[in-house]
C-alpha positions in Angstrom: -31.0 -17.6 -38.1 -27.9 -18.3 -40.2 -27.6 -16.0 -43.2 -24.3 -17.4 -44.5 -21.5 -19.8 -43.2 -19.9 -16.6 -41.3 -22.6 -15.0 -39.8 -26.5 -15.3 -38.0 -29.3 -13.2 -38.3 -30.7 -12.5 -34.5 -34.1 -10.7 -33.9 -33.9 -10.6 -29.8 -33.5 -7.8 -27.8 -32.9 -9.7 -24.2 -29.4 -10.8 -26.8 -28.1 -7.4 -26.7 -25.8 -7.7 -23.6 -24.6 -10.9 -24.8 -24.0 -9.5 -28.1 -22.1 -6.3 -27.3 -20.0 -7.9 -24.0 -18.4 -4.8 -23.6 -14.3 -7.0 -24.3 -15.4 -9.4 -21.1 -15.3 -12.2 -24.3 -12.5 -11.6 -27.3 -14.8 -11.5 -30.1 -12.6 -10.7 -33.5 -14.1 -9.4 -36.9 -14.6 -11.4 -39.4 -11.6 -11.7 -41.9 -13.3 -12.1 -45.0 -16.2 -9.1 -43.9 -13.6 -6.6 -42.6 -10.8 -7.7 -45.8 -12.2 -4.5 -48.1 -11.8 -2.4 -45.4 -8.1 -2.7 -45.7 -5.9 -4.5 -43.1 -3.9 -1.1 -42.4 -6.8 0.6 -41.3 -8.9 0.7 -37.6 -12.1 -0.2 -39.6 -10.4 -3.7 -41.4 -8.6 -4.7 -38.3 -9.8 -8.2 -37.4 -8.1 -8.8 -33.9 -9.8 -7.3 -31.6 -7.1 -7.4 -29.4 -5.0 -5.0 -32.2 -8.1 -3.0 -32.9 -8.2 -1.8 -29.2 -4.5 -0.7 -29.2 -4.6 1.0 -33.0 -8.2 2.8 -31.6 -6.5 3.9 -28.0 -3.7 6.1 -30.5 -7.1 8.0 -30.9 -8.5 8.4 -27.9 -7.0 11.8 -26.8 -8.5 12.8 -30.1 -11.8 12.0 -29.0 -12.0 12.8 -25.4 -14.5 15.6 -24.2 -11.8 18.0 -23.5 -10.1 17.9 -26.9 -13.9 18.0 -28.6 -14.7 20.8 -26.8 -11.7 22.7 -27.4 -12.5 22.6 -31.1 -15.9 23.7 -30.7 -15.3 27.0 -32.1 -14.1 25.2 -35.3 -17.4 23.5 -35.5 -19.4 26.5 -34.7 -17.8 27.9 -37.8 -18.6 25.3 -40.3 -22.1 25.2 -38.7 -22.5 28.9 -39.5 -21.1 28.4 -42.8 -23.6 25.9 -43.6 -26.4 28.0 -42.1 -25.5 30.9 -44.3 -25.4 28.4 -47.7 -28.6 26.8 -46.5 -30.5 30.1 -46.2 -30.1 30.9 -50.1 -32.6 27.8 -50.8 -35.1 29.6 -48.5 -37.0 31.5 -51.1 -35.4 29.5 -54.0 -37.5 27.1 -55.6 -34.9 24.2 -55.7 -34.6 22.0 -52.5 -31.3 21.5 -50.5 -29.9 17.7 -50.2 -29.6 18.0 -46.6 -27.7 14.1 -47.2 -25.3 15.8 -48.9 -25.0 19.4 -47.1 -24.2 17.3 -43.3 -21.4 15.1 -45.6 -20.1 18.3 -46.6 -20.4 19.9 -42.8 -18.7 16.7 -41.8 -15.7 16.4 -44.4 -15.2 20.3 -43.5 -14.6 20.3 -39.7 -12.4 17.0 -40.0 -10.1 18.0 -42.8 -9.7 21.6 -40.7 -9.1 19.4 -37.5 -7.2 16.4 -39.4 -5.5 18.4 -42.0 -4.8 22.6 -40.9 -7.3 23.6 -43.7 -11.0 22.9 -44.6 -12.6 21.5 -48.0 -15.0 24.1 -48.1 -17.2 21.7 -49.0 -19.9 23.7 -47.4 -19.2 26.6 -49.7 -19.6 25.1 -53.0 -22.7 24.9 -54.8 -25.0 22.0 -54.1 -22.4 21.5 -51.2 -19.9 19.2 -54.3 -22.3 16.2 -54.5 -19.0 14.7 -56.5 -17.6 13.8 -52.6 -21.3 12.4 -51.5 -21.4 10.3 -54.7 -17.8 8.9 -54.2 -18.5 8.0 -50.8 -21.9 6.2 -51.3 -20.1 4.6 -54.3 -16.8 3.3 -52.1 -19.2 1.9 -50.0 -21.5 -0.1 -51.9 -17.9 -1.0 -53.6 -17.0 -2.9 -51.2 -19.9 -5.8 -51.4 -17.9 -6.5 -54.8 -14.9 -6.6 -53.6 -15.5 -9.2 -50.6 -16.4 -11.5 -53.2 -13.7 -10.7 -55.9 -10.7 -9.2 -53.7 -8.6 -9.2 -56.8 -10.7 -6.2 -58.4 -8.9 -3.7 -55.9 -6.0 -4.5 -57.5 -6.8 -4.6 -61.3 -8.2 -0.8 -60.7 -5.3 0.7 -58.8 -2.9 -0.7 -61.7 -5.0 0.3 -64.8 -4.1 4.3 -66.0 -6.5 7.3 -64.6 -7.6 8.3 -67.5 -9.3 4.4 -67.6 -10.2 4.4 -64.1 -12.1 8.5 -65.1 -13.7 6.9 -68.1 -15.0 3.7 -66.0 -16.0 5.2 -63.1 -15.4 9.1 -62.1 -16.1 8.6 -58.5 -13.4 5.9 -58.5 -10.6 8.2 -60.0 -11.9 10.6 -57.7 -11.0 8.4 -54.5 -8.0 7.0 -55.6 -6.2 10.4 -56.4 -7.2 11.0 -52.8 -5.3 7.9 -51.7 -2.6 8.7 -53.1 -2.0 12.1 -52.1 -3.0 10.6 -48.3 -0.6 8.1 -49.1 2.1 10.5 -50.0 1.1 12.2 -46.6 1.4 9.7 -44.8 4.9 8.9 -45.9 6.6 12.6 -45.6 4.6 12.5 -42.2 6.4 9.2 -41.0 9.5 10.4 -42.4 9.5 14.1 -40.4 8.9 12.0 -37.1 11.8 9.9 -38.0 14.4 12.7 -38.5 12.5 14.6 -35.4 13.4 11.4 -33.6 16.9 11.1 -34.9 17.6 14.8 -34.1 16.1 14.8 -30.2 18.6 11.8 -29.4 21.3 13.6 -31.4 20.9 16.7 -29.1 20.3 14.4 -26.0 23.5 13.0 -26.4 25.6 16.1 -27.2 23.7 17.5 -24.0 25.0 14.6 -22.0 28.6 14.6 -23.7 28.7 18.5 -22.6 27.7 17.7 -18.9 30.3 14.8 -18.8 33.3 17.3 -19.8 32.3 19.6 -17.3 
């Protein structure tokens, strides 16, 4: 059944195979779908072709030996999350276990991602402020399919409009930009890393010549 000009609505499991064709058939996203997702990023890439080389950067990331090297990293968080779980046990207010496995989640990648954990886990009701901001980014981007200019119009406005329109929203994009910043001084580093390694290749070479 066709939902929209874009995409079908199918309710057949013997489709399955033909649906996820494993790359035998170059299927790209759709443009206008993946657009909030942001271009830059592995999630809003449209070619598949692109998407396979930006996700292969992560692969070693992923791969059994580097997940099980970090296993003691998880265990921690786990036992972290344990220990704040167990002080609902004879409490008489309940635990958002949504929120708490956010919480576990943002920990162990921001120790992995980042040299140093959120504590998310730690804080009380496990900082519902990150689960909010999430479940609000998401159901964001619906809007923003439909009126791509609205991205725009809230990074430009002040954050002390964006705070008094939508916390969750300042929230993220002070995130983004310290990322952003990040990002930059990270690219930079590998730059003059790179400069410097052919720098000293080269006098390593010059000195061999001369002798």
């Amino acid at each position: 059944m066709r939902i929209n000009p874009d995409e079908l609505h199918v309710k057949d499991p013997e489709w399955i195979d033909e649906h996820l064709n494993n790359g035998s058939k170059p299927r790209d996203k759709s443009a206008w779908y993946a657009g909030s997702s942001g271009r830059k990023s592995i999630f809003g890439t449209v070619s598949q072709d692109l998407h396979r080389v930006r996700r292969s950067a992560l692969n070693p990331f992923f791969s059994k030996r580097s997940i099980t090297a970090i296993g003691p990293l998880i265990q921690d968080k786990v036992d972290k999350l344990c220990t704040s779980l167990s002080t609902y046990v004879n409490g008489e207010r309940p635990a958002n276990l949504s929120i708490a496995y956010l919480s576990l989640t943002i920990d162990v990648i921001s120790q992995y991602a980042f040299g140093k954990s959120y504590g998310l886990v730690d804080r009380p009701e496990f900082s519902p402020l990150w689960y909010d901001m999430t479940t609000h980014i998401m159901e964001s981007h619906a809007q923003v399919r439909h009126f791509p200019w609205l991205e725009g119009l809230v990074k430009s406005l002040p954050m002390i409009f964006v705070d008094v329109i939508n916390k969750h929203m300042g929230h993220f994009l002070r995130l983004d930009k310290v990322w952003s910043i990040l990002l930059h001084y990270s690219s930079l580093l590998t730059r003059i890393l790179g400069h410097a390694r052919r720098g000293c290749q080269s006098l390593g070479m010059s000195h061999r010549h001369r002798h």
